[in-house]
RODO-2510 file (C-alpha; in nm, 4 decimals, decimal comma):
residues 466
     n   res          X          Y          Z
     1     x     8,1458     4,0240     9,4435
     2     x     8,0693     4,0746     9,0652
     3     x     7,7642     3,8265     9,0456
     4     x     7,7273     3,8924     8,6749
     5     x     8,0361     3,7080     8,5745
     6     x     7,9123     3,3756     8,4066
     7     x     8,1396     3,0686     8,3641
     8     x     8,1719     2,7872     8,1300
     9     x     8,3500     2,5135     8,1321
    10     x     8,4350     2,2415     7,8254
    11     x     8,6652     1,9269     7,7618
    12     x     8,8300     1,9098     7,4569
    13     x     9,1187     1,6565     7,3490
    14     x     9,4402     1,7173     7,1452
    15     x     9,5000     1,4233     6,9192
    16     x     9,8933     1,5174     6,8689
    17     x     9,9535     1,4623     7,2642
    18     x     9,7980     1,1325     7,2290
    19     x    10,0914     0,8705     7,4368
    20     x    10,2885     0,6514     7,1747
    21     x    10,2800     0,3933     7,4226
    22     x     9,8942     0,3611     7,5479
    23     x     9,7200     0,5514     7,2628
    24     x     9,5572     0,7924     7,5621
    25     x     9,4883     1,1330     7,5248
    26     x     9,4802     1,4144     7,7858
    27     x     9,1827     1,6307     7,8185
    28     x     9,2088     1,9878     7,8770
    29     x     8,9136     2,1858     8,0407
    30     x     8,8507     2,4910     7,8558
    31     x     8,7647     2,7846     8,1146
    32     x     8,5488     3,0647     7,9508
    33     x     8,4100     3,3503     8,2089
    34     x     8,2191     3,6039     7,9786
    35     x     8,4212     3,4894     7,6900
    36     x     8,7631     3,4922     7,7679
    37     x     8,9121     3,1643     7,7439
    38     x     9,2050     2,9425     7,8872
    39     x     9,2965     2,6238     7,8476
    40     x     9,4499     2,4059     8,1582
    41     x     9,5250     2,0443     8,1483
    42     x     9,2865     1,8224     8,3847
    43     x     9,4827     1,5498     8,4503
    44     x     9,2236     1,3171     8,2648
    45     x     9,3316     1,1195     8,0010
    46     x     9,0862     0,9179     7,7780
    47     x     9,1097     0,6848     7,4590
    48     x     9,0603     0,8745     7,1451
    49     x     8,8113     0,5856     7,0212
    50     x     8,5727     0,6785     7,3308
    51     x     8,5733     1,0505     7,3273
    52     x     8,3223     1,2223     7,0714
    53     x     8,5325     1,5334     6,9340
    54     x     8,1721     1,7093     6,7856
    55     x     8,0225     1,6966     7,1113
    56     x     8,3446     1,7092     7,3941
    57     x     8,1858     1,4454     7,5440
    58     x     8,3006     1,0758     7,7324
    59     x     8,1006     0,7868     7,4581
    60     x     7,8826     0,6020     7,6915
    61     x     8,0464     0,2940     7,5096
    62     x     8,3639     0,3430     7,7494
    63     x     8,4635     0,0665     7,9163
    64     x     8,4810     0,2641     8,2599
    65     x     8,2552     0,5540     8,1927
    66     x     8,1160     0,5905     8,5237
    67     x     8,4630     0,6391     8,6587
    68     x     8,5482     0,8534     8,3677
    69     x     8,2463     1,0609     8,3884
    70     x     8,2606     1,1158     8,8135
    71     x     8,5920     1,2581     8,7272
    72     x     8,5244     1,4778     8,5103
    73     x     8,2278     1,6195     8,6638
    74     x     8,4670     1,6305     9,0080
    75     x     8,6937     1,8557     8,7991
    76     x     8,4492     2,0974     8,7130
    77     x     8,2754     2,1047     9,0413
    78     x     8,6442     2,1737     9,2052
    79     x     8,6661     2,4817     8,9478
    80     x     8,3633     2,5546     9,0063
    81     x     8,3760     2,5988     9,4133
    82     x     8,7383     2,7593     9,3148
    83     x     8,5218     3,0288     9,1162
    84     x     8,2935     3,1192     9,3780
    85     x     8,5691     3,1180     9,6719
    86     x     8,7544     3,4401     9,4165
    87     x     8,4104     3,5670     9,3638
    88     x     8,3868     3,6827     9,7205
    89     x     8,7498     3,8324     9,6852
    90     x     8,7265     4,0078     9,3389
    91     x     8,5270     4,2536     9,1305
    92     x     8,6461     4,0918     8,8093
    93     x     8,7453     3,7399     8,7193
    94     x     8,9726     3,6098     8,4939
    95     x     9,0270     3,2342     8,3346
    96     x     9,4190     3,3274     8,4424
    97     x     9,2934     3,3611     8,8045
    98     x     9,0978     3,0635     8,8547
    99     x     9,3834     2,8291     8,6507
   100     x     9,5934     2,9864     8,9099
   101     x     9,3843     2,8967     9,2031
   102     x     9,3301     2,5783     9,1522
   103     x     9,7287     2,4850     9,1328
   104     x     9,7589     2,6655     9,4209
   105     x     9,4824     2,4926     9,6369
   106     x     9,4684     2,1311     9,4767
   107     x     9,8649     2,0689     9,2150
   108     x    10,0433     2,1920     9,4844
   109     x     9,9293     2,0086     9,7392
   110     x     9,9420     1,5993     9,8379
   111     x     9,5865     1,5949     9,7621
   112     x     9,5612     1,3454     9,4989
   113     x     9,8190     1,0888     9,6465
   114     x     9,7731     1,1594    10,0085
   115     x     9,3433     1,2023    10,0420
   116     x     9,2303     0,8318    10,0352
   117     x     8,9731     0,6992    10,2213
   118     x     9,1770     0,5178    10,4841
   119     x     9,4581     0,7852    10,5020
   120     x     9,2182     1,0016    10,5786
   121     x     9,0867     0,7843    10,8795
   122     x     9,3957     0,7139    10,9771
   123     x     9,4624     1,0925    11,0147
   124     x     9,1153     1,1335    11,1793
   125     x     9,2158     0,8625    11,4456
   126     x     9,5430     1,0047    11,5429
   127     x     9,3885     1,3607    11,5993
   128     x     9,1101     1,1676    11,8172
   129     x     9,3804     0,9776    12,0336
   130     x     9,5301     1,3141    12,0801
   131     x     9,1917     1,4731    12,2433
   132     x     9,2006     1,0597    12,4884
   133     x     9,4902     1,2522    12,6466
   134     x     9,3215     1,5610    12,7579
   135     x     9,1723     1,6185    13,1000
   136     x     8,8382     1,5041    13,0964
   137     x     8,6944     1,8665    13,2307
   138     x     8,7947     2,0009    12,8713
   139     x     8,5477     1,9836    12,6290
   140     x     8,7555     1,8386    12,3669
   141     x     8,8597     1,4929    12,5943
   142     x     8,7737     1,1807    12,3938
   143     x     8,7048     0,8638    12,5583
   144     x     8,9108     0,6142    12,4591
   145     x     8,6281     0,3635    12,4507
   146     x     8,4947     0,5735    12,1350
   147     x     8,8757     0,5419    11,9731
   148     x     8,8342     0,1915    11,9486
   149     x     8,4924     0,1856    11,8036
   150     x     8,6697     0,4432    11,5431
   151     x     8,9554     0,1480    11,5049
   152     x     8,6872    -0,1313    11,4422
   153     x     8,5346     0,0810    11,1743
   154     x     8,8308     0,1098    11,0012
   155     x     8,9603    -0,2469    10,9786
   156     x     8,5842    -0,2937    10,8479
   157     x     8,6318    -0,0696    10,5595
   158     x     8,9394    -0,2349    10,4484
   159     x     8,7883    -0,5366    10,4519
   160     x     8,5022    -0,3863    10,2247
   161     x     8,7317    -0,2140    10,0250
   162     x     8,8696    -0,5430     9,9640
   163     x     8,6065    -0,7272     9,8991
   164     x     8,5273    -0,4830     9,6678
   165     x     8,8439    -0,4615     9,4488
   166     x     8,9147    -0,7920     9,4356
   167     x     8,5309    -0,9940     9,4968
   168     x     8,6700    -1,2126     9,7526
   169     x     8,5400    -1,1966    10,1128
   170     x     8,7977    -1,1506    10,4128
   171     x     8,7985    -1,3589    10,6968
   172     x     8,7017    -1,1557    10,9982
   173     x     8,8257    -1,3620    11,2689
   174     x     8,9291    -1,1494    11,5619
   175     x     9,2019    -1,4533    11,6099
   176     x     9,4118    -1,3293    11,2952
   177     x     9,5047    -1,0049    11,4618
   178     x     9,6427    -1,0897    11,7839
   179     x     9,8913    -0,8242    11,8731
   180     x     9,9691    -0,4983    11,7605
   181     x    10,2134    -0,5894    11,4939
   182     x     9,9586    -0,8242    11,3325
   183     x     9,6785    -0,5674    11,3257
   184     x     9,9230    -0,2925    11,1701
   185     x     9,9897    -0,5794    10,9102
   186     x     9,6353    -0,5933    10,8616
   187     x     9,5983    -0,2344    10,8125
   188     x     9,8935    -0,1787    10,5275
   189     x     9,8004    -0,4872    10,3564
   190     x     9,4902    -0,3387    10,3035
   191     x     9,5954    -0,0508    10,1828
   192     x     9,6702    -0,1900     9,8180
   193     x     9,2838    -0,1412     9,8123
   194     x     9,2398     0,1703     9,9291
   195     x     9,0696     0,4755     9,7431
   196     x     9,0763     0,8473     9,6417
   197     x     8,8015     1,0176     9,7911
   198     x     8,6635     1,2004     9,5002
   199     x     8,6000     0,8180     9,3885
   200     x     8,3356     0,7569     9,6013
   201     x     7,9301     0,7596     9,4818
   202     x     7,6878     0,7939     9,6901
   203     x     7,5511     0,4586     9,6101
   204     x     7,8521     0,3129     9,8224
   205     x     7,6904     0,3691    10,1904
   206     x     7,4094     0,1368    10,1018
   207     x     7,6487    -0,0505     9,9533
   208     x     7,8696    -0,1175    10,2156
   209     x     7,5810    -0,1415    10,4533
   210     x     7,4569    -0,4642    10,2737
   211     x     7,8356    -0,6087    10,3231
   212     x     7,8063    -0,5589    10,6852
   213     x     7,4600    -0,7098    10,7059
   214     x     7,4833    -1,0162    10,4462
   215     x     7,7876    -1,0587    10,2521
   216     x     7,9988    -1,0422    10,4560
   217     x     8,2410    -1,3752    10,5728
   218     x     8,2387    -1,5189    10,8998
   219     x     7,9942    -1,2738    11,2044
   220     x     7,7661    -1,0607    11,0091
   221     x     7,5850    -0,7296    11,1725
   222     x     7,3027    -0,6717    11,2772
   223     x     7,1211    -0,3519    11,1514
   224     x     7,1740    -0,1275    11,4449
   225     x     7,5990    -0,2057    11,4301
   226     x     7,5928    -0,1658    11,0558
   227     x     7,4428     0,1559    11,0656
   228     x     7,7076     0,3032    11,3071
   229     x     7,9738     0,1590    11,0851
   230     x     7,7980     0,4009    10,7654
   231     x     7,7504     0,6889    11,0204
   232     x     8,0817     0,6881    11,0966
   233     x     8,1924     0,6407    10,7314
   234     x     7,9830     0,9289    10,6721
   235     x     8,1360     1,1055    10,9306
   236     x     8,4628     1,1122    10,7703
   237     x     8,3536     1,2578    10,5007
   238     x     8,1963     1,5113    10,6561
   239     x     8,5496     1,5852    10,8117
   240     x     8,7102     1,5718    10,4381
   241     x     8,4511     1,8274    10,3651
   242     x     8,5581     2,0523    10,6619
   243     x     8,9071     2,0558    10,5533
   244     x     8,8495     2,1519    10,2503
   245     x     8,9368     1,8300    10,0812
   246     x     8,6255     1,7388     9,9101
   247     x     8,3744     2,0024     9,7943
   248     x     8,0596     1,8209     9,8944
   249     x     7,9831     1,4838    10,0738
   250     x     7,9267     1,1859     9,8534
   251     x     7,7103     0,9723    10,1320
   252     x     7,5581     1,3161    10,3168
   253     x     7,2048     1,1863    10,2054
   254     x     7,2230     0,8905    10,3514
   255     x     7,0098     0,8140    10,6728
   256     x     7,1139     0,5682    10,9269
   257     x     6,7550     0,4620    11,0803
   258     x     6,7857     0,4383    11,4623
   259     x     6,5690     0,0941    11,5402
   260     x     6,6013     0,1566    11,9250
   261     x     6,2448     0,2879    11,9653
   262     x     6,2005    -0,0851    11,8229
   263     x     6,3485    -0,3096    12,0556
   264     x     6,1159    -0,4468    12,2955
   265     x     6,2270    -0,5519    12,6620
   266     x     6,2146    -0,8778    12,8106
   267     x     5,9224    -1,0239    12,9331
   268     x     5,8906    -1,1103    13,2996
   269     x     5,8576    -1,5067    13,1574
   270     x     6,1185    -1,4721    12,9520
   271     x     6,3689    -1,3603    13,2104
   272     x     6,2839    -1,6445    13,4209
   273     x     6,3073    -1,8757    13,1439
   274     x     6,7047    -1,7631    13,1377
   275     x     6,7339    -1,7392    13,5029
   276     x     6,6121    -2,0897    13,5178
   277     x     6,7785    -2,2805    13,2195
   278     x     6,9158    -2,6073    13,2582
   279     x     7,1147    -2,8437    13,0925
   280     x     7,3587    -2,5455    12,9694
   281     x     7,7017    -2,6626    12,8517
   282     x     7,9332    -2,4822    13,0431
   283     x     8,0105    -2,1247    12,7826
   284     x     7,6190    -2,1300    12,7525
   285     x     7,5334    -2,1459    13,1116
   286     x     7,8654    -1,8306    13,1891
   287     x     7,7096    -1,6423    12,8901
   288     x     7,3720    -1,6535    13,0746
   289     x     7,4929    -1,5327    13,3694
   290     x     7,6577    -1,2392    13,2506
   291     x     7,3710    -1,1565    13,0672
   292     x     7,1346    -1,1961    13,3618
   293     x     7,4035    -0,9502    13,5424
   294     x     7,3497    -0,7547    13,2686
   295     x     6,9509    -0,7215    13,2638
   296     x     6,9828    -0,6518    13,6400
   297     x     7,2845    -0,3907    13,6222
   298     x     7,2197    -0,2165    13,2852
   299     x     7,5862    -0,2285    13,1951
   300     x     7,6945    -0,2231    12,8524
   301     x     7,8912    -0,4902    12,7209
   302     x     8,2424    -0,3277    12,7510
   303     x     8,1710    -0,2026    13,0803
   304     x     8,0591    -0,5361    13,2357
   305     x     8,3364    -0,6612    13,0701
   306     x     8,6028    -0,4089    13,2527
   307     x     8,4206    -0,4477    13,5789
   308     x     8,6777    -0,5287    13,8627
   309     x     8,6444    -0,5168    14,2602
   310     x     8,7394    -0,2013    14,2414
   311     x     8,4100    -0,0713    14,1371
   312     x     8,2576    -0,2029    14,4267
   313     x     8,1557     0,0709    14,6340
   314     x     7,9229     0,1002    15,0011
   315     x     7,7054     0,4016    15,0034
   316     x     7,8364     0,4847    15,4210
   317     x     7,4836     0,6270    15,5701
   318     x     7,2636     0,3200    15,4272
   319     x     7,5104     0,0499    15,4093
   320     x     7,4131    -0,0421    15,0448
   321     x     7,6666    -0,1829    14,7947
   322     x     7,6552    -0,0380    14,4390
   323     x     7,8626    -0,1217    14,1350
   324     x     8,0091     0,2404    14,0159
   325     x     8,2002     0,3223    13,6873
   326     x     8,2554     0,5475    13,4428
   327     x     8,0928     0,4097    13,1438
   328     x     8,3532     0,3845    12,8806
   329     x     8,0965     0,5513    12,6064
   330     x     7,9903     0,8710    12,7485
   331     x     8,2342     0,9653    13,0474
   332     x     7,9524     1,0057    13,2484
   333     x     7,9647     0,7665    13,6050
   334     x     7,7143     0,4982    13,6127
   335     x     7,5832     0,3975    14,0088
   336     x     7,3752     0,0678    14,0038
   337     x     7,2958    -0,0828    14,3127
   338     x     7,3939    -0,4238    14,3623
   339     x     7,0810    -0,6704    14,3917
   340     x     7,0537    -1,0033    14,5553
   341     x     7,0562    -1,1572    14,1767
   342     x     7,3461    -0,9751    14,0544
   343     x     7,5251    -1,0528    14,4189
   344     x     7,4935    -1,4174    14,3570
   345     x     7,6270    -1,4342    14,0083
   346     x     7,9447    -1,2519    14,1735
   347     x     7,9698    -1,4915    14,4477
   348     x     7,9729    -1,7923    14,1750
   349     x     8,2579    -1,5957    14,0210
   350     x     8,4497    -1,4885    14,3220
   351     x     8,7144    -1,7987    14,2967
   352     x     8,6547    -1,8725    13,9185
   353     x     9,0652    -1,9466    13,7717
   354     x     8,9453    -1,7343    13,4116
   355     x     8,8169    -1,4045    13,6475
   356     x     9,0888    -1,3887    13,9048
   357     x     9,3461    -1,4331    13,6334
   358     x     9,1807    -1,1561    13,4686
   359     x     9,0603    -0,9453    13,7569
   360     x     8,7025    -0,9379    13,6230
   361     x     8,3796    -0,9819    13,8681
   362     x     8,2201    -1,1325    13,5393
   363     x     8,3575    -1,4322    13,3091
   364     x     8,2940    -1,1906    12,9608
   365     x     8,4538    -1,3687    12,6873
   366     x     8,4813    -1,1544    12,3682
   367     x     8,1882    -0,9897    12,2088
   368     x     8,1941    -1,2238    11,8911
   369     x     8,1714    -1,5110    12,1093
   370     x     7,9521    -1,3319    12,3656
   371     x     7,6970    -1,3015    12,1009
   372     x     7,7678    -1,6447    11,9537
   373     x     7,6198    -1,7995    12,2670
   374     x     7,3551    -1,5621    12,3268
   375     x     7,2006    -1,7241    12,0072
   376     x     7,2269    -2,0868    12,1692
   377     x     7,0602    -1,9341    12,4554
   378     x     6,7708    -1,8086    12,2969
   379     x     6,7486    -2,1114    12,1525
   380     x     6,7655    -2,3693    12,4112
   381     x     6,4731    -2,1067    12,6034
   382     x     6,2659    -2,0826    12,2926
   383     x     6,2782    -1,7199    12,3406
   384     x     6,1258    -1,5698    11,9663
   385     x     6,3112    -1,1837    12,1041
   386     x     6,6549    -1,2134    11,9803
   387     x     6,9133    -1,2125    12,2705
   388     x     7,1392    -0,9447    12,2272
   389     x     7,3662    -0,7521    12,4682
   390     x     7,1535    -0,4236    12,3579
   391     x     6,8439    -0,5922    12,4943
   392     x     6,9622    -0,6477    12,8266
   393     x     7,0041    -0,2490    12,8615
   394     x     6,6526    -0,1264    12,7503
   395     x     6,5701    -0,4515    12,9892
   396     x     6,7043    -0,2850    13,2476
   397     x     6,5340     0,0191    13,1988
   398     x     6,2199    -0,1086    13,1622
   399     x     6,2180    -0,2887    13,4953
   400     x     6,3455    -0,0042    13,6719
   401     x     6,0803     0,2513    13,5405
   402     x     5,7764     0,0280    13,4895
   403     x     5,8491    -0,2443    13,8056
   404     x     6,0724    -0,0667    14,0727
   405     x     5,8719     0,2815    13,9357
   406     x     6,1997     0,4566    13,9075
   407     x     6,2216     0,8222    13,7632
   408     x     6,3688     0,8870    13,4171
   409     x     6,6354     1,0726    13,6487
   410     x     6,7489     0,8248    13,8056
   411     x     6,7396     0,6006    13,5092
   412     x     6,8968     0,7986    13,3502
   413     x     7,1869     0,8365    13,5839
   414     x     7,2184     0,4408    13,6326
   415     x     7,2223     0,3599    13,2621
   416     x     7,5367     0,6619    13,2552
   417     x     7,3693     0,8728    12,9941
   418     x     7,4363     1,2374    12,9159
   419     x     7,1091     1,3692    12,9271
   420     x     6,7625     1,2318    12,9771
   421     x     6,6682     1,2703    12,6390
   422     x     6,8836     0,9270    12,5500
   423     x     6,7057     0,7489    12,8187
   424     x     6,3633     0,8418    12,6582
   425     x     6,4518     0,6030    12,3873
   426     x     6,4840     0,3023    12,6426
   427     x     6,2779     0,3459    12,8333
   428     x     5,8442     0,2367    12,7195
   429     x     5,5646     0,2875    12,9509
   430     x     5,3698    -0,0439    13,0157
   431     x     5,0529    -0,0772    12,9749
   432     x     5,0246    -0,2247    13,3603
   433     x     5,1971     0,0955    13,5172
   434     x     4,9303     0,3763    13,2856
   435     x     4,6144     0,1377    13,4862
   436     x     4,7522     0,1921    13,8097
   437     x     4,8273     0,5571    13,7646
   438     x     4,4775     0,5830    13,6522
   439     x     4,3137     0,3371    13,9123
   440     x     4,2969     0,6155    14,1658
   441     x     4,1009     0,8765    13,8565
   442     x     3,8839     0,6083    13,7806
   443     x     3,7424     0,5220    14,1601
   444     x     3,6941     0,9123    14,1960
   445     x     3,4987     0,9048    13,8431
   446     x     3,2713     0,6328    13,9780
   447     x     3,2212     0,7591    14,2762
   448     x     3,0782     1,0468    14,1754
   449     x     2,6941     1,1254    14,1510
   450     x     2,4865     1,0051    13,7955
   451     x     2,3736     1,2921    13,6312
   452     x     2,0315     1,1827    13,4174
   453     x     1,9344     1,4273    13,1214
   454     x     1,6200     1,4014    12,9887
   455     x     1,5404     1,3233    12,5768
   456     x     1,4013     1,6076    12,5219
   457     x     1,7194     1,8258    12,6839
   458     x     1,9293     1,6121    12,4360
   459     x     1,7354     1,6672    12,1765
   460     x     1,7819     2,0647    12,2557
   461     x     2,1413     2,0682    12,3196
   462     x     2,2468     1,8588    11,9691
   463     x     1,9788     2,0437    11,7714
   464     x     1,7610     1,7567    11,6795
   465     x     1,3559     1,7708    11,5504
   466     x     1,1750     1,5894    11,8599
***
């Protein structure tokens, strides 16, 4: 590696190969590595009446200079990475070299046409489905529950990118997209918006954030969904980095807060308050009760809502009836027990039309309008903790730690996490379960003997004039 070889590069414009047509001009990047130069062409053209010729620079009077600018900068940032990559190859480097590295890695290649934002998902997601197929004992095996949440983010990028291009909001409506014909409509329809990756600022993850979480038409997110929607954005181009596609990630400083050390559980009131609601039209008072199953199973929503008989399962040497699945997330099998609660709300449900048509044990409707009634429910209780099916979860865990006095084990394994270090987050010590750990310390503390030290032995032992 020859680590005193310096380059340089410049952008300089030839008025005679300005287009008849457009006026434009196409820049050329000058390379110079310890004086020897070469020109190349960088597939930039510009408008001769924005480009300063004395200074071989964009004139911040352009009409789309930040576009103009980000590629040029991308150009010599390519070069540059080019430069190093030949630097750990070669003693000596020539302009010659690095023109002819970069047609080799980046002209050559579909790069330009192919690397856009959602081709690149698209790409990402058929690789993923690939690893849904494997046997779940190999470490590569996907769970297919995770492809869709890939699938969801995508359809929400197009409709940002949308939104974007042309200022107009989608409508979100699940309804639109009924089979799989419709939602591939969706997806090359949105296409016509799509974008090249070396496009992207890093501005745009806080900017699409804020589309998730307030402009955007019809169910809007709440903070903890948005932020897995930018993670997983940022994810991708994390991937494009790893391939060798883009040189550095536009979004890679962004930080998706994780609010789930924030959510407080249920109270004990405020349970009963659900338990106990009246006057429920008839959505409201089936949203309630899955919920309630919910807060008393820990399941997450697209478990509960995939829970059949099947999963009903009698532990033989106590004669206990659990609910058992592998939770759709992580893989990992999830063993509740069933309680008399969670046994009545299946009994309600046992002849319900809706559930036997659909073999569920629970009458889950879809998550939009799951959460839809969850707000008239919070409502209509006057319940201040907003009702979401993430709260029923860390509900769960807190009544199985801090009430039933449950180990973070066991917890752990009910709730289907990986490792206990996940159920840390849900699970909060109350105040109520530190007291009586520390009622037995405290009689032994009283019951010992006062010890009475005299003034003056204070006065000795702090070094205090008597």
């Amino acid at each position: 590696m020859n680590s005193k070889q310096e380059l340089n590069l410049m952008f300089i414009c030839r008025q005679g190969k300005a287009s008849k047509k457009s006026g434009y001009i196409p820049l050329q990047c000058r390379i110079n590595i310890n004086g020897k130069e070469k020109d190349m062409g960088a597939g930039i053209k510009v408008h001769p009446d924005y480009w300063d010729r004395t200074t071989n620079t964009l004139k911040a009077n352009c009409p789309d200079y930040d576009l103009k600018q980000k590629e040029l900068n991308d150009f010599k940032e390519i070069l540059k990475a080019h430069f190093k990559v030949l630097q750990q190859r070669s003693l000596t480097i020539t302009p010659e070299q690095l023109k002819a590295e970069y047609y080799t890695k980046e002209t050559t290649s579909s790069r330009p046409s192919k690397y856009t934002l959602l081709n690149l998902i698209d790409e990402f997601i058929l690789e993923f489905e690939k690893k849904t197929k494997l046997p779940k004992a190999n470490v590569e095996h996907r769970s297919a529950e995770t492809l869709k949440q890939w699938k969801a983010t995508r359809n929400k990028l197009i409709e940002y990118l949308t939104y974007k291009k042309t200022g107009q909001k989608p409508f979100t409506s699940r309804k639109k997209q009924r089979n799989t014909a419709e939602q591939e409509q969706y997806i090359q329809q949105g296409k016509q918006y799509d974008m090249d990756l070396r496009h992207f600022e890093p501005a745009f993850a806080e900017e699409f954030y804020l589309y998730l979480t307030v402009d955007r038409n019809g169910e809007k997110l709440e903070h903890r969904a948005a932020n897995k929607q930018v993670k997983n954005t940022k994810q991708i181009f994390t991937h494009a980095v790893a391939k060798g596609i883009l040189t550095v990630n536009p979004i890679a400083y962004y930080r998706t807060a994780d609010e789930d050390s924030d959510i407080e559980p249920l109270e004990d009131h405020e349970i009963q308050a659900i338990i106990n609601a009246t006057d429920l039209i008839k959505p409201v008072a089936r949203i309630r009760d899955c919920f309630v199953a919910q807060i008393y199973t820990g399941f997450a929503f697209q478990d509960l809502e995939a829970m059949n008989k099947d999963n009903i399962y009698q532990e033989p040497s106590t004669g206990v009836f659990f609910l058992c699945r592998e939770r759709g997330k992580t893989g990992i099998d999830e063993m509740v027990p069933i309680t008399p609660i969670v046994k009545e709300i299946m009994d309600i449900y046992k002849n319900d039309p809706e559930c036997q048509a659909s073999g569920q044990l629970f009458p889950v409707p879809s998550n939009q309008n799951y959460n839809g009634y969850l707000k008239i429910l919070q409502l209509h209780c006057k319940i201040e903790n907003k009702l979401h099916t993430h709260l029923a979860r860390h509900t769960f865990a807190h009544i199985m730690l801090n009430h039933y006095g449950f180990s973070l084990e066991i917890v752990s394994r009910m709730l289907g996490h990986k490792t206990i270090r996940s159920t840390q987050k849900y699970c909060k010590i109350s105040m109520k379960r530190i007291a009586e750990a520390f009622a037995p310390h405290l009689i032994k503390e009283r019951e010992k003997p006062a010890v009475i030290i005299s003034i003056e032995t204070c006065y000795r032992r702090y070094g205090i004039a008597a």
